[in-house]
C-alpha positions as CSV (number, residue, x, y, z in Angstrom):
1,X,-17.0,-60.3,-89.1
2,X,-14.8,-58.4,-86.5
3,X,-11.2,-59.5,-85.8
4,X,-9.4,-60.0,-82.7
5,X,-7.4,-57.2,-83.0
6,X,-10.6,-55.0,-84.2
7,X,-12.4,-56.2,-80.9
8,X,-9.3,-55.6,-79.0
9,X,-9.5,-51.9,-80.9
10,X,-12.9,-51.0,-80.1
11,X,-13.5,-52.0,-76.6
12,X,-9.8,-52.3,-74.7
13,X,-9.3,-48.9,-75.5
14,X,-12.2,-47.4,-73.8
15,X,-11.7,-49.5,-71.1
16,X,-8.1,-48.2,-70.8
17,X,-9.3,-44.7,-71.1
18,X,-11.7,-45.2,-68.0
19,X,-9.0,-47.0,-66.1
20,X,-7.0,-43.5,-65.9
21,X,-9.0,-41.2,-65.9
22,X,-9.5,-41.5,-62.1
23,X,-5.9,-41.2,-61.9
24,X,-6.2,-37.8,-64.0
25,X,-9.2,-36.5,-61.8
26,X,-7.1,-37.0,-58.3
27,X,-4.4,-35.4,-60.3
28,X,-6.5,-32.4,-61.2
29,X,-8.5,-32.5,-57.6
30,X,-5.6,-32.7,-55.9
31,X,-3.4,-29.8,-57.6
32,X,-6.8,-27.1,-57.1
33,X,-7.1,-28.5,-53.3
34,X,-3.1,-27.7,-52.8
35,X,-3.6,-24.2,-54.2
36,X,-6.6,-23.6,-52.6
37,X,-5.0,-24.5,-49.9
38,X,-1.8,-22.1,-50.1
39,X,-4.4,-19.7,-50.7
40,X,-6.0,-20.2,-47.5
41,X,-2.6,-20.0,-45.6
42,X,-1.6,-16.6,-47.3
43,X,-4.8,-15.6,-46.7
44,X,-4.1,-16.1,-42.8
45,X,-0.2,-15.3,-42.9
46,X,0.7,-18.8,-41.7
47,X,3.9,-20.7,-42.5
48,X,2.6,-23.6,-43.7
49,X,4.0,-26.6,-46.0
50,X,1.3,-28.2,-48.0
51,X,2.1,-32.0,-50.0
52,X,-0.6,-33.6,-52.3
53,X,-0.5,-37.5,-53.6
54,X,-2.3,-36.9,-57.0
55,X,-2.7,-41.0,-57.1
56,X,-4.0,-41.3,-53.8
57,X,-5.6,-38.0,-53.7
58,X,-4.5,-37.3,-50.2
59,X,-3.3,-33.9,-49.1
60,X,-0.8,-33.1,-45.5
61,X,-0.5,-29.7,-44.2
62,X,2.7,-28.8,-41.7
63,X,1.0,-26.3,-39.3
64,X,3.4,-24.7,-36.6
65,X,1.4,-25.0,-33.0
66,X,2.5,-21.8,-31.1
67,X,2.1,-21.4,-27.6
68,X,0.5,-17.9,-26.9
69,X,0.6,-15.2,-24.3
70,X,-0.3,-11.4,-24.1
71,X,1.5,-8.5,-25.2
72,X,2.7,-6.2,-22.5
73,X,-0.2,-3.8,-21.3
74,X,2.3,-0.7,-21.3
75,X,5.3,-1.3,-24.2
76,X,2.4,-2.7,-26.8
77,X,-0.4,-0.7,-25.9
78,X,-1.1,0.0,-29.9
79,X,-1.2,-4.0,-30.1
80,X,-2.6,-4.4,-26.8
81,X,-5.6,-2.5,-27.7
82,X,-5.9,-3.6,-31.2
83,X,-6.9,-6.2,-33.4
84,X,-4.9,-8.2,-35.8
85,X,-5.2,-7.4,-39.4
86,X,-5.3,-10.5,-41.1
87,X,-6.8,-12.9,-38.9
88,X,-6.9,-16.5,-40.1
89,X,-10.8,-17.7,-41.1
90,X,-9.7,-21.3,-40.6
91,X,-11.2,-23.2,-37.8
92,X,-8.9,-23.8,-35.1
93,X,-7.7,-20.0,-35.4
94,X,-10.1,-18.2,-33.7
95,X,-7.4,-16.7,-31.6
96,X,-5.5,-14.7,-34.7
97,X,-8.1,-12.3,-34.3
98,X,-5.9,-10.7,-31.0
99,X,-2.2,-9.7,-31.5
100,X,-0.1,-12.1,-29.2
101,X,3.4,-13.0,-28.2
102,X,4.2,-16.3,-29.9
103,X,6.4,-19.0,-29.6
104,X,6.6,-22.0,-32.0
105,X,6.6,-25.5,-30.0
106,X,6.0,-27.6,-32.4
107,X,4.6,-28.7,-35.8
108,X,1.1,-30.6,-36.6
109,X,0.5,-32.8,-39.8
110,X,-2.6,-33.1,-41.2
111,X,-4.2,-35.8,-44.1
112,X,-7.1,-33.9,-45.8
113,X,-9.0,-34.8,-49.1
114,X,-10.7,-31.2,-49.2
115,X,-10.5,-27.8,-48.0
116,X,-13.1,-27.6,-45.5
117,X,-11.4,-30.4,-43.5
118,X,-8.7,-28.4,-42.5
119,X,-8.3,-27.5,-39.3
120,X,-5.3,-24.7,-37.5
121,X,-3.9,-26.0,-34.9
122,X,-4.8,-24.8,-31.7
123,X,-2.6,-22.2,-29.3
124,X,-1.8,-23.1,-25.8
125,X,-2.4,-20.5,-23.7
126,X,-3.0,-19.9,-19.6
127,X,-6.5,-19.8,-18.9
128,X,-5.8,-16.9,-16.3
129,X,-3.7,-15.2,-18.8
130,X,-6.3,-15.8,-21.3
131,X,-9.3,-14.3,-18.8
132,X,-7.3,-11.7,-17.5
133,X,-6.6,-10.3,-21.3
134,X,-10.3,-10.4,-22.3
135,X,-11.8,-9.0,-18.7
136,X,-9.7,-6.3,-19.4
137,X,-10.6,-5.9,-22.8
138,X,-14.5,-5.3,-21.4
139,X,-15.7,-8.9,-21.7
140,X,-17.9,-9.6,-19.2
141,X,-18.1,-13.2,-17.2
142,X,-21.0,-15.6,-17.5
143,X,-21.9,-17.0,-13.8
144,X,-23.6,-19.2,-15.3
145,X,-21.0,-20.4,-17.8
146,X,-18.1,-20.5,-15.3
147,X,-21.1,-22.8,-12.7
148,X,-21.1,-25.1,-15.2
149,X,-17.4,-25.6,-16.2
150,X,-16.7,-25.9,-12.7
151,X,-19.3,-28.4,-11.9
152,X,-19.0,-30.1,-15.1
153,X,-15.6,-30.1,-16.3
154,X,-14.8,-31.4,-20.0
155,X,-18.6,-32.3,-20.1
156,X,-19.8,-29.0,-20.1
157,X,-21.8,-28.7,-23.7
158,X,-19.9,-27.1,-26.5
159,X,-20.8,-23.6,-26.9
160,X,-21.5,-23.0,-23.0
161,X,-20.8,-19.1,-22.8
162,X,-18.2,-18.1,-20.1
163,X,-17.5,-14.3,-21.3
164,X,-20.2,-12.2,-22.9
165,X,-19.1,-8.8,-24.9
166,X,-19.2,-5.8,-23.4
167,X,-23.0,-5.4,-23.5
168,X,-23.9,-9.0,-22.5
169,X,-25.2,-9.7,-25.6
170,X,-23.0,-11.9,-27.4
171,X,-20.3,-14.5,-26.8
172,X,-17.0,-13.9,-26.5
173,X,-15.2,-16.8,-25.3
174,X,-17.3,-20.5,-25.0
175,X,-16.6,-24.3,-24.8
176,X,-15.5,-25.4,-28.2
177,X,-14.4,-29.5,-29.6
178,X,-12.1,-31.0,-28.1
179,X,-10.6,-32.7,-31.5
180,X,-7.6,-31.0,-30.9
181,X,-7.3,-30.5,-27.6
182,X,-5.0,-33.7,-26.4
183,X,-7.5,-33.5,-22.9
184,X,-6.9,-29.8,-22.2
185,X,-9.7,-27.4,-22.3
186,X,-10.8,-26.2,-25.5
187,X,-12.4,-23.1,-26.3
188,X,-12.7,-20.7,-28.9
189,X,-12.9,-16.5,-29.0
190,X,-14.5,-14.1,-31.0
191,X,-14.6,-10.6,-30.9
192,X,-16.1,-7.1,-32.7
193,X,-15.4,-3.8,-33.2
194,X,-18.6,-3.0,-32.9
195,X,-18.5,-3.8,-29.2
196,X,-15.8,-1.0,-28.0
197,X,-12.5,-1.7,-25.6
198,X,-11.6,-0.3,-22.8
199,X,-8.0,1.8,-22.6
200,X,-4.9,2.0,-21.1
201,X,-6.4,3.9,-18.1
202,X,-9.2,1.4,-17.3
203,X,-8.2,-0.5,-14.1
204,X,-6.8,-3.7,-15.2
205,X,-7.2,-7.3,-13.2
206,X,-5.1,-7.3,-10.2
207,X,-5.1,-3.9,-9.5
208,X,-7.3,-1.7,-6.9
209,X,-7.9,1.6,-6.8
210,X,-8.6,3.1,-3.1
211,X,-9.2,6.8,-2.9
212,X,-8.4,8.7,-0.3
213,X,-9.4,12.9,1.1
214,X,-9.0,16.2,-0.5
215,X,-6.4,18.3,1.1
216,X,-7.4,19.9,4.2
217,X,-7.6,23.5,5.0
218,X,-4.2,24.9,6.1
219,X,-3.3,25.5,10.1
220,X,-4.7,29.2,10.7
221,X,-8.3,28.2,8.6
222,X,-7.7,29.4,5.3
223,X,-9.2,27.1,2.6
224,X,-6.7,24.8,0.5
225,X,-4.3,26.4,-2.0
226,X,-6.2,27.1,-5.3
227,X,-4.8,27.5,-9.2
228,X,-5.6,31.4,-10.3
229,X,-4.8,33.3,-12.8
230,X,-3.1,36.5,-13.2
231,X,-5.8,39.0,-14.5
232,X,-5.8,40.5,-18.2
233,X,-4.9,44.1,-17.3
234,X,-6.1,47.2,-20.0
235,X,-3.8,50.1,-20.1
236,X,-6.2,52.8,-20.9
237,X,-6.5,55.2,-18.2
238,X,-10.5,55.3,-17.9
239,X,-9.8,51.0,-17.0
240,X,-6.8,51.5,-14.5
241,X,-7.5,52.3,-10.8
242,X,-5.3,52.3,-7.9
243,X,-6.0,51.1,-4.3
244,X,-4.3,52.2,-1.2
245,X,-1.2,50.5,-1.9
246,X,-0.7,52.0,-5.6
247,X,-1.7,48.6,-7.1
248,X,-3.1,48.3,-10.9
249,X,-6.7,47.0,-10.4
250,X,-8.8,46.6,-13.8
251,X,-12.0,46.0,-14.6
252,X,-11.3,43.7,-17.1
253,X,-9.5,41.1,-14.6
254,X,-10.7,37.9,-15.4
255,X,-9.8,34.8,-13.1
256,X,-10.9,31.0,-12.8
257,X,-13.2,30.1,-10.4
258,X,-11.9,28.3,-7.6
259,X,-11.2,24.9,-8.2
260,X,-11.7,21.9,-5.9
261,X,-9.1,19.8,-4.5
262,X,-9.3,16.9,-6.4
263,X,-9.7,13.4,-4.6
264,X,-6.3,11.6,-4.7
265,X,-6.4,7.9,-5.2
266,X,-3.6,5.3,-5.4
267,X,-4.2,2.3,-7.8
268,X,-2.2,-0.8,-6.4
269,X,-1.0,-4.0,-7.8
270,X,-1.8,-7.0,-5.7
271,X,0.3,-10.4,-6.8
272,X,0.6,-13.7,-5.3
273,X,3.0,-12.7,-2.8
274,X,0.9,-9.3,-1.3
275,X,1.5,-5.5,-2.7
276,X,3.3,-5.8,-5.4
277,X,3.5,-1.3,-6.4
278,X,1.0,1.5,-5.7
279,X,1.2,4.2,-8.4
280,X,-0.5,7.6,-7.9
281,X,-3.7,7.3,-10.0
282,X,-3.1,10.4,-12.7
283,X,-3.7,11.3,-16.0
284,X,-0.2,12.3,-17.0
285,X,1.9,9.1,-17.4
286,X,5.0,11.3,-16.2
287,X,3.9,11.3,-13.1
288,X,3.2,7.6,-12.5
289,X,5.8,7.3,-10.1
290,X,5.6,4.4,-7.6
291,X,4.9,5.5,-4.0
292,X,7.3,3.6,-1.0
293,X,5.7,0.5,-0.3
294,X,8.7,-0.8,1.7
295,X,6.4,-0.9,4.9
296,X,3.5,-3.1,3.1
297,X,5.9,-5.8,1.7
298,X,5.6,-9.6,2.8
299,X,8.9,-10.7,4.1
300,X,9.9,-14.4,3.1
301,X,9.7,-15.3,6.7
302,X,6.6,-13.9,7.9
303,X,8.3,-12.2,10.9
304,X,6.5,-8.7,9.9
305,X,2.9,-9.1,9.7
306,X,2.1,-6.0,8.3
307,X,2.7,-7.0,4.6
308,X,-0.1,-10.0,5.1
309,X,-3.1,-7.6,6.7
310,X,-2.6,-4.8,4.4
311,X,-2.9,-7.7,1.5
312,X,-5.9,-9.1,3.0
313,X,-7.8,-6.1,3.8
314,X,-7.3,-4.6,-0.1
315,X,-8.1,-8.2,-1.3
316,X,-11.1,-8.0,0.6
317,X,-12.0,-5.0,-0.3
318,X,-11.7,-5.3,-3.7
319,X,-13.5,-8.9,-3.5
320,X,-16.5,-7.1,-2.1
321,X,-16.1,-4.2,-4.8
322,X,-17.3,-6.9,-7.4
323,X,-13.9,-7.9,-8.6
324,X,-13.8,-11.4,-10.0
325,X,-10.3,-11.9,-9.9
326,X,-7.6,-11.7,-7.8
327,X,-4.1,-13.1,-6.7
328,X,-4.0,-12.7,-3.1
329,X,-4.9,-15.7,-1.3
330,X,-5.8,-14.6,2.4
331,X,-4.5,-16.9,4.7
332,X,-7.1,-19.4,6.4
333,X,-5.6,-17.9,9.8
334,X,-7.0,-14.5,9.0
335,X,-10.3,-15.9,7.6
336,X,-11.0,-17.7,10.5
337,X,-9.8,-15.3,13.2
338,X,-12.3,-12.7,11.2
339,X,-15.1,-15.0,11.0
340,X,-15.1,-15.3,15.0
341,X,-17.2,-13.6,17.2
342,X,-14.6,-11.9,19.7
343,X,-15.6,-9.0,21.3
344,X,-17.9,-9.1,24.3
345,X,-20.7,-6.1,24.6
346,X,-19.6,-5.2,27.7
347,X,-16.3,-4.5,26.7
348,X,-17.8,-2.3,24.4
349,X,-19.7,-0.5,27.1
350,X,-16.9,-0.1,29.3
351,X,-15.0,1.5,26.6
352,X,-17.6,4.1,25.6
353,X,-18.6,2.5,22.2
354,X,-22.2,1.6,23.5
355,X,-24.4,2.7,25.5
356,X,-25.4,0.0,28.5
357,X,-29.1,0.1,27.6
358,X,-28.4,-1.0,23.5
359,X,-26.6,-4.3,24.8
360,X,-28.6,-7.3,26.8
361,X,-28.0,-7.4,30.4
362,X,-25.2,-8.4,31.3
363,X,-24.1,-6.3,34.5
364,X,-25.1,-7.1,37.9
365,X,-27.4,-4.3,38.7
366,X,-27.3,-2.5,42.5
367,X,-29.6,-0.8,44.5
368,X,-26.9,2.2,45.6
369,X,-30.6,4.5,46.5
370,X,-32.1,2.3,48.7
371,X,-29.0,1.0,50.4
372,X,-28.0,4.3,51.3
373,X,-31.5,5.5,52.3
374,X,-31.3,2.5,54.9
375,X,-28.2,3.3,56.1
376,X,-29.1,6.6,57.2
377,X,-32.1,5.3,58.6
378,X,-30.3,2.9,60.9
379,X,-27.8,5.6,62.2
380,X,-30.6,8.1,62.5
381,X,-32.9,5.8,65.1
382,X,-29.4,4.8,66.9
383,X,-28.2,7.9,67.0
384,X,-31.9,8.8,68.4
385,X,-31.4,6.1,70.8
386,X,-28.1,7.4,72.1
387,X,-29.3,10.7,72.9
388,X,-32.2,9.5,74.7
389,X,-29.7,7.9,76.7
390,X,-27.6,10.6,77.3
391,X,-30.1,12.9,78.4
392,X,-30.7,10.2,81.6
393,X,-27.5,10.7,82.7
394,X,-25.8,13.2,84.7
395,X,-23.7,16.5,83.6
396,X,-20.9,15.5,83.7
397,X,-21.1,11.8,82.4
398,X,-23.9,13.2,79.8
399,X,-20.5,14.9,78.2
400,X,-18.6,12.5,78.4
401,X,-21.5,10.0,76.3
402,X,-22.0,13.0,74.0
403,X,-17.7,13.6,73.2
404,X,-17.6,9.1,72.7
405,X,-21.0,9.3,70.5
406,X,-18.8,11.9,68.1
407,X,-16.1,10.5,68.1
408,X,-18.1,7.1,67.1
409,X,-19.6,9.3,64.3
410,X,-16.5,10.4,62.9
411,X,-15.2,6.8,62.7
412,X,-18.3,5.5,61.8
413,X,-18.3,8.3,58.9
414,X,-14.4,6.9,58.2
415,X,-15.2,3.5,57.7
416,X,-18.2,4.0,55.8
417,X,-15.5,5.6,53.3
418,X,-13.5,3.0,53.4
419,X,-16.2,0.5,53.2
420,X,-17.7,2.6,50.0
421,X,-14.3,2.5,48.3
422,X,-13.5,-1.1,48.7
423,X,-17.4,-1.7,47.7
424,X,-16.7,0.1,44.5
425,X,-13.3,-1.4,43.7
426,X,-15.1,-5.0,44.4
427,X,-17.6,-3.7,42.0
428,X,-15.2,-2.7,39.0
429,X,-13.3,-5.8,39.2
430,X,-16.9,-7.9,38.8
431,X,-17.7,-5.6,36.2
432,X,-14.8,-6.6,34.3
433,X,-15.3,-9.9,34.8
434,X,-19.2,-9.6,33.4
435,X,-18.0,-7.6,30.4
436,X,-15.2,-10.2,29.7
437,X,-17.6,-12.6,29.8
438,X,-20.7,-10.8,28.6
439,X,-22.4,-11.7,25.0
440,X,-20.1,-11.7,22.1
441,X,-21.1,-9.5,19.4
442,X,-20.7,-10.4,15.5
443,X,-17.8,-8.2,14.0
444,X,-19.8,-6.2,11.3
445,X,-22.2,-5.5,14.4
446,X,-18.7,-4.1,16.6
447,X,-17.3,-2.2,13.4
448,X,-20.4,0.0,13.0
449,X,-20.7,1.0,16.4
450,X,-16.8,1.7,16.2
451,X,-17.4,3.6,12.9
452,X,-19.6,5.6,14.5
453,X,-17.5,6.5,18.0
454,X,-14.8,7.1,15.3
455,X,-17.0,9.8,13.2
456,X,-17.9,11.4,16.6
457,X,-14.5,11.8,17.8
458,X,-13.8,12.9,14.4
459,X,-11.7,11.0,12.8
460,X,-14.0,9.9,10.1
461,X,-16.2,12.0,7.8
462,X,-20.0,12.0,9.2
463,X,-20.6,11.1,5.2
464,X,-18.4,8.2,4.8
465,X,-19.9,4.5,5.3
466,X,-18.2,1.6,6.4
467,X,-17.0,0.9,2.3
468,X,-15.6,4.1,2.6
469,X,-14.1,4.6,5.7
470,X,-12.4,1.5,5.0
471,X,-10.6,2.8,1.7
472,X,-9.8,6.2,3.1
473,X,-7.8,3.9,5.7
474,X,-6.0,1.7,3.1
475,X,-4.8,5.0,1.3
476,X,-3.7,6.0,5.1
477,X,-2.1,3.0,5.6
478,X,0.0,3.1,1.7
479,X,0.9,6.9,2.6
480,X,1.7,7.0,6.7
481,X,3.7,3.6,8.0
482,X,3.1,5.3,11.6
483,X,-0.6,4.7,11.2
484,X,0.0,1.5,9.7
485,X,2.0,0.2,12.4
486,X,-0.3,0.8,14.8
487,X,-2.6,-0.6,13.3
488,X,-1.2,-4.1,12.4
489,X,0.0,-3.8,16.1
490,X,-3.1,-3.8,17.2
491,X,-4.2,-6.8,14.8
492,X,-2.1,-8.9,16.1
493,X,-2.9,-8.2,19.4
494,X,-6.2,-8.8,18.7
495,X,-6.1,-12.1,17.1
496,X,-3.7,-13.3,19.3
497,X,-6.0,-12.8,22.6
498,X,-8.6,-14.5,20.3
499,X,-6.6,-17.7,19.6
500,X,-5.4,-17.8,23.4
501,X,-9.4,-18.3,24.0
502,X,-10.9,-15.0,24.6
503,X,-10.1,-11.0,25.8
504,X,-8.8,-10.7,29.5
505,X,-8.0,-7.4,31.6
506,X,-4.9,-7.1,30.1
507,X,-6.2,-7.1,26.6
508,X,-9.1,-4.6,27.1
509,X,-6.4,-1.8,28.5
510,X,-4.5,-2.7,25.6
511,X,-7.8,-1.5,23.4
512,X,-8.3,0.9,26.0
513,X,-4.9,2.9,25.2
514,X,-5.1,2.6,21.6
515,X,-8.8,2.8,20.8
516,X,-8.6,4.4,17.7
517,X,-6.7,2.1,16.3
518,X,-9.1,-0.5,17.5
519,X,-12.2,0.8,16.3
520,X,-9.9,0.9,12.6
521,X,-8.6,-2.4,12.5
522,X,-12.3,-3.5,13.9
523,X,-13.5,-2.2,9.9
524,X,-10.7,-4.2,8.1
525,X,-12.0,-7.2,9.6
526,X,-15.2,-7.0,9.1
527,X,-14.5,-5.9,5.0
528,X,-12.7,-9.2,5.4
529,X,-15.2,-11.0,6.9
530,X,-17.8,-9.6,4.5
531,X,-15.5,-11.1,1.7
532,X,-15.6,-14.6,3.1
533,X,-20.0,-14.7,2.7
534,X,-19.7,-13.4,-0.7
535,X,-16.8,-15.0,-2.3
536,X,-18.8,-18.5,-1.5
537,X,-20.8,-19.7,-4.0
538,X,-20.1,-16.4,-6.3
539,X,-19.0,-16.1,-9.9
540,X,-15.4,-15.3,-8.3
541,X,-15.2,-18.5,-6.4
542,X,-16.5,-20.1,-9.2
543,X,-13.8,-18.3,-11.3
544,X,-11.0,-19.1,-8.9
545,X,-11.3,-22.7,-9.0
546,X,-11.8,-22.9,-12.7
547,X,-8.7,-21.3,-13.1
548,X,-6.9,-23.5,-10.4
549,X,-7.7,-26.9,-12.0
550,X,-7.2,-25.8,-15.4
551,X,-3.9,-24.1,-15.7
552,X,-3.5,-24.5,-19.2
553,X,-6.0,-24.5,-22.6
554,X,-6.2,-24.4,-25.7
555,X,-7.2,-21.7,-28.0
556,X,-9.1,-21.8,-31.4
């Protein structure tokens, strides 16, 4: 029979043995999660500190959060254009993929029992910084994406799409958790190197490029300068000929074919505050000199207006070139001044834009024809009359009627004159007064008959549409502040008379004397006019306000 101790023997100590060997599985679970762990980090490059509790089995990373921004475009460009070697594979760090400029702001803990639970700590980024970087990279928006975040908000589903790669087949940035987000927006970014990039010469956000006309022939006809070479001369006497002035002429002379002007274009930087530098657009970086913009800059007190229309106008026109994002806010002044319907028809007429049959009636119309046939018809039977008279009379009183009848000719003949000119006077001040106050035309519908006066005269190419009219005239306006002055002059004019209530006589000589810059500034408002109907309800729009309610994200 089995003793105390013996039962004490056999079962106690089993029971012992099962009591820690939990204790030594934490121990041993623990130690390979912590080293797996490690792993992980040098894996990713990240500074991390890693604890385990072998009793409890509990595991805390120290992860730095880092608040993120993009390298510089120009100093970087290797960077810039590259991606990072050793990008981290844990989620949360979907951003290591891109080189960045980093700054640590903080430190986050984390209680894990296993690997897979571990999460990197998202990077805090500007979400215009952020789409600005990838648009330039190639990605391409998602209208539909950017619809839904800005209808939806932090509701939008996880994995809603709001840049595609560069051939719209795959995702590039979408909606991710928000676990870690502390109520900011939280998305996540992928990208290939299957998909290509872009390079330092591709446009970047915030910049427009206008192009402007080729050189033009010289004073006395001759055609622009061209590049040739000198010719490959042979010195063998059968090859060498002379011409009248003892020169070597060869056979073997060899030159270039002419080559073409080139079309020079101006790419310009457009910030919050208006033109912020126009750089020649050419491939040697030497010669990326900035041109003067001192003429185009928006003073802090809005005394010069120049600054604002130039802004606009480029804004606009690169809104309406399919750029998505911008700085430049036009002001609601402009936007409404442009939206207006301001110029009458007639005004148009009297100024030799239109002809008076392509507008609705408007003029009070005369009968000059008839009138004058029945004034001749009256004098006729009374001068009839007054002969028949004076053919009843005697000699000498028969002369005397005939000498009072001419001279009542001559002053009827006089006044008639007089009459006619006051007549017409009457007539071109109630002209004016119909034309002020004939139909207004819509501005896009004034611009194109402007454009074309303007290509008549010849001051525009026949070739050129209103798109490109407009750009040769923003590369006037960077290159010539004479032009330019006259120009915003005659904005301002403009608008004013529109927000006084309307043209008067006064304004129409002012467009009468300086018509050509009229019919110009007529196209920059209607390229900002045509941005207004397509910025609303676009992807841009949609983009803009995205952007404006969430300033800052977060990254992984």
């Amino acid at each position: 029979m089995a003793s105390g101790p013996d039962i004490i023997t056999y079962i106690g100590v089993p029971l012992a043995v099962l009591g820690v060997a939990p204790i030594i599985y934490n121990t041993i679970s623990t130690i390979a999660t912590v080293m797996k762990v490690k792993r992980m980090l040098r894996r990713g490059r990240l500074a991390g500190i890693t604890r385990g509790d072998v009793i409890n089995h509990v595991i805390e990373v120290e992860l730095p959060r880092y608040t993120i921004a993009p390298l510089h475009r120009e100093e970087h460009y290797k960077e810039y254009w590259g991606l990072c070697d050793y990008p981290s594979k844990i989620p949360g760090g979907s951003w290591t993929i891109f080189n960045w400029k980093c700054h640590k702001i903080g430190l986050k803990t984390q209680r894990i029992d296993y690997t897979d639970q571990l999460r990197q700590p998202q990077a805090e980024i500007g979400f215009e910084e952020l789409i600005s970087f990838l648009l330039d990279l190639g990605a391409i928006p998602s209208a539909n994406g950017f619809r839904m975040l800005r209808g939806s908000g932090l509701w939008v589903p996880i994995g809603t799409p709001l840049l595609l790669s560069p051939d719209g087949h795959e995702t590039v940035l979408t909606i991710a958790p928000l676990d870690d987000s502390d109520g900011n927006l939280s998305l996540a970014v992928k990208w290939s190197t299957n998909w290509g990039m872009r390079d330092q010469s591709s446009l970047p956000p915030y910049w427009v490029l206008i192009k402007g006309l080729p050189a033009q022939p010289s004073a006395d006809g001759d055609n622009p300068e061209t590049i040739v070479p000198k010719p490959v001369e042979e010195t063998t006497e059968e090859s060498a000929k002379t011409d009248g002035n003892d020169t070597l002429v060869t056979k073997t002379a060899k030159y270039i074919p002419t080559i073409e002007e080139a079309i020079p274009a101006i790419r310009c930087q457009i910030g919050i505050n208006g033109l912020i530098a126009a750089i020649p657009d050419d491939f040697d970086p030497q010669l990326f000199d900035q041109l003067s913009i001192g003429h185009l800059e928006i003073d802090d007190m809005n005394t010069n207006t120049t600054g604002i229309w130039f802004a606009s106008a480029i804004t606009a026109f690169g809104t309406s070139s399919q750029t998505i994002l911008w700085n430049y806010k036009i002001p609601s002044d402009i936007l409404g001044f442009a939206k207006k319907d301001s110029i009458p028809c007639g005004i148009l007429v009297l100024l030799g834009v239109v002809g008076e049959s392509a507008t609705p009636e408007w003029a009070t119309q005369y009968d000059d024809d008839g009138e004058k046939r029945e004034e001749q018809r009256k004098k006729l039977k009374e001068q009839s009359r007054a002969m028949m008279k004076e053919n009843q009379l005697p000699p000498d009183q028969k002369a005397a009627a005939i000498r009072e009848r001419q001279l009542k000719s001559h002053d009827d003949w006089v006044e008639s004159l007089n009459t006619t000119r006051r007549r017409d006077a009457q007539r071109v001040e109630t002209r004016m007064v119909e034309a002020v106050q004939s139909p207004k035309w819509d501005n896009k519908l004034v611009a194109e008959h402007n454009l074309a006066w303007l290509k008549k005269e010849g001051h525009v190419e026949e070739s050129h549409d209103l798109k490109r009219a407009v750009e040769v005239l923003l590369w006037r306006m960077v290159n010539d502040p004479k032009i330019t002055g006259d120009l915003v002059t005659l904005l301002d004019s403009w608008k004013a008379f529109v927000d006084s209530g309307g043209i008067r006589r006064v304004d129409y000589q002012i467009l009468k004397e300086n018509q050509v810059a009229f019919a110009n500034a007529s196209l920059l408002v209607t390229i900002i006019e045509d941005s207004v109907s397509a910025a609303l309800g676009s992807l841009a729009m949609d983009l803009q306000e995205c952007i404006r309610v969430w300033r800052k994200v977060r990254l992984g």
